[in-house]
C-alpha positions as CSV (number, residue, x, y, z in Angstrom):
1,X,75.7,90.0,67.8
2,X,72.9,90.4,65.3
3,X,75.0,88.5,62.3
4,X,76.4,86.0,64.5
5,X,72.5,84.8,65.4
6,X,72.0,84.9,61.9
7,X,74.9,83.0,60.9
8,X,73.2,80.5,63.5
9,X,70.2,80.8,62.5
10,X,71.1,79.9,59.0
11,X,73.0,77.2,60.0
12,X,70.6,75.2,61.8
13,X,67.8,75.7,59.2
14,X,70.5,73.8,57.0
15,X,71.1,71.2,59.5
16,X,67.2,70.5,59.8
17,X,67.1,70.5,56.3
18,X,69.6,68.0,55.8
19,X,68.2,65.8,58.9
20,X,64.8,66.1,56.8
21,X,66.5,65.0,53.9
22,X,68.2,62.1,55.6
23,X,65.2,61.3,57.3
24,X,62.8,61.1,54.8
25,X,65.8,58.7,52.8
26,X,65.4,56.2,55.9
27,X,62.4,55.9,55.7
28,X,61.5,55.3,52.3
29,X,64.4,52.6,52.7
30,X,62.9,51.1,55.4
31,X,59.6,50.9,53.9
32,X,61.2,49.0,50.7
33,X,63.0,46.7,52.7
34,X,59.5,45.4,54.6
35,X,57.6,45.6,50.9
36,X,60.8,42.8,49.8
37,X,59.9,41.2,53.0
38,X,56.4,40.8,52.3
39,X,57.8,39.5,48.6
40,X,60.3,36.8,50.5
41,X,57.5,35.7,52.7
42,X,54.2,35.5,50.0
43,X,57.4,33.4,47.9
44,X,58.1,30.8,50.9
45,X,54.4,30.6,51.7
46,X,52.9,29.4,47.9
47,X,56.1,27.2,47.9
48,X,55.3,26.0,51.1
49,X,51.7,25.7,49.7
50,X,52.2,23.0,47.2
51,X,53.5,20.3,50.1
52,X,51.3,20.9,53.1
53,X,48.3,23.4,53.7
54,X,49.1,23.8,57.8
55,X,53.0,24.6,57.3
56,X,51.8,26.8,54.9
57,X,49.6,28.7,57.1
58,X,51.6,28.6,59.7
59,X,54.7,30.0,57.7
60,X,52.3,32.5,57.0
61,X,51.7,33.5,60.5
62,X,55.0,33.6,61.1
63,X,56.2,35.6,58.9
64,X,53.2,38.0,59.7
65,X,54.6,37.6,63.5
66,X,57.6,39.3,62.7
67,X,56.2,41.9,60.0
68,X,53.8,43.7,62.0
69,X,55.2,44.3,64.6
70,X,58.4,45.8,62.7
71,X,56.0,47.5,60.2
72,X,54.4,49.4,63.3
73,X,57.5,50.6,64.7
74,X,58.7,52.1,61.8
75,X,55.2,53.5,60.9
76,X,55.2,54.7,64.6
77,X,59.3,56.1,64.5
78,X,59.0,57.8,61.3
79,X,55.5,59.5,61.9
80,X,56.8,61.1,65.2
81,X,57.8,64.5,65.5
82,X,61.4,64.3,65.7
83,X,62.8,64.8,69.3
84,X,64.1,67.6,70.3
85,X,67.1,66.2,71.7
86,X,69.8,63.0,70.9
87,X,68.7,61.8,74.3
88,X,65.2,62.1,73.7
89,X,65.2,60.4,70.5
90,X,67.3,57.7,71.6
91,X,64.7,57.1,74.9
92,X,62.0,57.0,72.1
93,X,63.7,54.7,70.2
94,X,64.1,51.9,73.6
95,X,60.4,52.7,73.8
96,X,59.6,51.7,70.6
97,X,61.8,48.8,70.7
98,X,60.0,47.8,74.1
99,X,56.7,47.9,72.8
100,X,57.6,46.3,69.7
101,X,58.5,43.5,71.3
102,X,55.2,43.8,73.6
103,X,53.2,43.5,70.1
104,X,55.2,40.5,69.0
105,X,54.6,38.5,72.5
106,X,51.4,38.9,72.4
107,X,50.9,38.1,69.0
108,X,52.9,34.8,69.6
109,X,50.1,33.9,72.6
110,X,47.5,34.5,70.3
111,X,48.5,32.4,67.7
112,X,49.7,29.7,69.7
113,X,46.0,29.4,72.1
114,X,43.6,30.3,68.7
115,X,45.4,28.4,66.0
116,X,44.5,24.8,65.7
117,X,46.3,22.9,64.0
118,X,49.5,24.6,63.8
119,X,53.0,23.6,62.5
120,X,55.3,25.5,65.1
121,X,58.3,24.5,63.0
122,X,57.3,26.2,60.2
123,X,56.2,29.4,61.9
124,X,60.0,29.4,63.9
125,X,61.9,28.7,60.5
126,X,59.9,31.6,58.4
127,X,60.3,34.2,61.3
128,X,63.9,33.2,61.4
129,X,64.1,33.5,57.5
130,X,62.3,36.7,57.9
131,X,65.5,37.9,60.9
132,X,68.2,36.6,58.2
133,X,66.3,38.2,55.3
134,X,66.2,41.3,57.0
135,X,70.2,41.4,58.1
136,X,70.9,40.8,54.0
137,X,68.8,42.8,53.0
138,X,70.5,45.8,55.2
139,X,73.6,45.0,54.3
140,X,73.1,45.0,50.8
141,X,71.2,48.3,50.5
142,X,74.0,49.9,53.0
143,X,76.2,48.5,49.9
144,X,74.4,51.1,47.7
């Protein structure tokens, strides 16, 4: 009995390593791929810049609509305890997802009632650049 519980014992401290390992990877992944983010969208907003002031604000704003909200999910997911369960890790995931999208709703409100003048085309095609960029940039660091 005694060297079976060890054998266990062993074995899950090598597991949690390994999660830790895998973990702490993810993150630091994650992190770079909102730092290239912030790149993509200071880029699009000085080019932006040089036509129009207001599409360049509002670009701005957009793509700040879709960072922070992602930027505090992942702040909030990766300085959790882990759960102690799949279960409860997935449920904490949906709840991070949920409010996520809370932050992003009411930002949107914001900006749309206190921003005057505001180019709503702009801020819709930089937060959709800002979706596409981050579905590339996924893919290509899964690629590596």
């Amino acid at each position: 009995m005694a060297v079976t519980g060890k054998i266990v014992s062993q074995n899950e401290k090598m597991q949690s390593i390994a999660f830790r390992k895998s973990r702490v990877k993810a993150q630091k992944r994650y992190f770079n791929l909102l730092k290239y983010q912030s790149f993509v969208l200071a880029f699009c907003c000085v080019l932006i810049l040089f036509f129009d002031f207001v599409a360049a604000y509002s670009a701005l704003l957009g793509g700040l609509l879709y960072l922070i909200p992602n930027a505090w999910h992942a702040w909030k997911h990766f300085n959790t305890p882990s759960a102690e369960s799949p279960n409860r890790a997935l449920a904490e995931l949906y709840a991070g997802q949920i409010w996520k999208m809370a932050l992003m709703a009411s930002l949107f409100a914001l900006i749309f009632v206190l921003v005057e003048p505001l180019s709503g085309f702009s801020l819709f095609v930089v937060l959709l650049l800002m979706q596409v960029s981050h579905l590339v940039l996924q893919i290509s660091a899964a690629k590596n």
